[in-house]
C-alpha positions in Angstrom: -0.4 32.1 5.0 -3.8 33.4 5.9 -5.2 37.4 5.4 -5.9 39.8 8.3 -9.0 38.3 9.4 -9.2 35.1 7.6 -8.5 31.6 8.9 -5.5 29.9 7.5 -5.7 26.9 5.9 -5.3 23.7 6.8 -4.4 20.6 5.2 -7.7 18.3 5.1 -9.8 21.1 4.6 -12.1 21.6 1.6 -10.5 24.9 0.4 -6.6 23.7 0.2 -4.9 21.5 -1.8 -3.6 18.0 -0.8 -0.6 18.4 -3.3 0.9 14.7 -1.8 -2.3 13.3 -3.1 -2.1 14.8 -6.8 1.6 13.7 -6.8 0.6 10.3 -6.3 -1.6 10.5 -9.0 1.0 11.4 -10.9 2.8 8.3 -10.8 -0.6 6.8 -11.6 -0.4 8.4 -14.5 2.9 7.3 -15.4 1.7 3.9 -14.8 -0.9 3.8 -17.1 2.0 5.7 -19.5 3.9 2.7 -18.7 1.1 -0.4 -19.2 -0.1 1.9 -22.8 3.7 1.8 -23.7 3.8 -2.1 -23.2 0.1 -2.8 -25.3 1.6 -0.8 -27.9 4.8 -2.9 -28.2 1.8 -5.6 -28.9 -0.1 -4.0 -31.6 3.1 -1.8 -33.1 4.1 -4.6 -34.5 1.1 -4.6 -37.1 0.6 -1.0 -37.9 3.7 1.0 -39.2 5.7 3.0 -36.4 3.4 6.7 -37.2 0.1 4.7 -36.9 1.2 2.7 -33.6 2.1 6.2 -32.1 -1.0 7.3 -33.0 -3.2 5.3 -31.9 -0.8 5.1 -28.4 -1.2 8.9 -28.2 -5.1 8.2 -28.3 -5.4 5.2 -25.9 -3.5 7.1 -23.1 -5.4 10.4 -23.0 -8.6 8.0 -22.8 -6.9 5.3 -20.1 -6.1 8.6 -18.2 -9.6 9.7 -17.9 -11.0 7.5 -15.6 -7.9 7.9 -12.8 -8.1 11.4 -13.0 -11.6 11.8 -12.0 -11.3 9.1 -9.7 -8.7 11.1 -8.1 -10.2 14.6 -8.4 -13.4 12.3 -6.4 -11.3 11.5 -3.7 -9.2 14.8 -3.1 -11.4 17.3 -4.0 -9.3 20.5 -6.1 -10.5 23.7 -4.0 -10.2 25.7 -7.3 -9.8 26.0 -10.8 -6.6 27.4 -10.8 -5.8 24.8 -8.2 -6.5 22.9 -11.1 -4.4 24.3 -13.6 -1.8 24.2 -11.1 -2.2 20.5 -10.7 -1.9 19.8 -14.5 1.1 22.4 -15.2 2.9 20.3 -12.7 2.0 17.1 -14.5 2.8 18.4 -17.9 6.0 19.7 -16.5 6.9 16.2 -14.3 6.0 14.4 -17.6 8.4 16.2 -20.1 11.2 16.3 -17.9 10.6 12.2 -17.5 9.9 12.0 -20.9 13.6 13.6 -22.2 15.3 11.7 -19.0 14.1 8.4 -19.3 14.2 8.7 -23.6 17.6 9.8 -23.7 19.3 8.4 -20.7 17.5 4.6 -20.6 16.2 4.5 -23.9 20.1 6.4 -25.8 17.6 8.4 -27.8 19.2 11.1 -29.1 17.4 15.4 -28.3 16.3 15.8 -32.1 14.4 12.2 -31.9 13.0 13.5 -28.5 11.7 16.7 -29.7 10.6 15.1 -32.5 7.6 13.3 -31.0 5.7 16.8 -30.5 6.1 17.6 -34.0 2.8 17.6 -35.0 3.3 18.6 -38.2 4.8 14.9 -38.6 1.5 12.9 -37.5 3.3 13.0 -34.1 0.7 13.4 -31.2 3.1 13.6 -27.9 2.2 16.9 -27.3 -1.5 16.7 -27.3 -1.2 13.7 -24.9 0.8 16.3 -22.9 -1.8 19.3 -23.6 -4.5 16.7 -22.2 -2.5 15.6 -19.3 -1.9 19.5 -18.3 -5.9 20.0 -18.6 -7.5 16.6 -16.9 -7.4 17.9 -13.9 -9.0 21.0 -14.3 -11.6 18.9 -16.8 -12.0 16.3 -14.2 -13.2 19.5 -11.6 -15.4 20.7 -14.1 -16.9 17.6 -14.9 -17.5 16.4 -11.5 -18.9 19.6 -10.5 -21.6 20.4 -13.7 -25.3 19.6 -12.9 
């Protein structure tokens, strides 16, 4: 919808946002979640079950840097709070898959769930979700700074 006197906006153009495009790289995302799931089953075998999600929490927020900015690169966000739009829906889309896949595919029950963002506990879920909310807009800023 466009303002009295404005030109509306047009998918393709430099000022909207291509939200197919960031929902693709959403399931990029959840493939790298997938692939840093699968190394960790390699080296949670030698470091006790807080550690391994630890260092898992670490490995994805930096494996997800890299695909973000690529993205970001390719289909340009017209706007910070495009942005923050952007990684609200990916923090969102990443809970609710989270709790689905956990307690429907995985029979884990809502308190073990919930428990992975207790950080209070050593358990760093929900910084990996904090980080995943703000790549995009960190990815704009980043590409953008001199």
């Amino acid at each position: 919808m466009s303002r009295p006197g404005s030109e509306p906006i047009r998918p393709g153009r430099a000022d909207s946002l291509d939200w197919s495009a960031w929902a693709r790289a959403w399931l990029g995302l959840f493939a790298i979640a997938a692939a840093n799931g699968a190394l960790r089953q390699l080296y949670g075998q030698r470091l006790a079950e807080d550690r391994a999600h630890q260092v898992s929490s670490v490995v994805l927020l930096l494996a997800i840097i890299p695909w973000v900015r690529r993205t970001e690169r390719r289909f340009p966000l017209p706007s910070t709070s495009a942005a923050v739009r952007v990684g609200l829906a990916w923090a969102a889309a990443t809970v609710v898959v989270e709790f689905l896949l956990g307690r429907y595919l995985n029979k884990q029950d809502w308190a073990e769930l919930v428990g992975a963002y207790n950080v209070s506990k050593g358990r760093l879920w929900l910084l990996d979700v904090v980080g995943i909310a703000a790549a995009p807009a960190l990815a704009r800023r980043w590409d953008r700074s001199p």
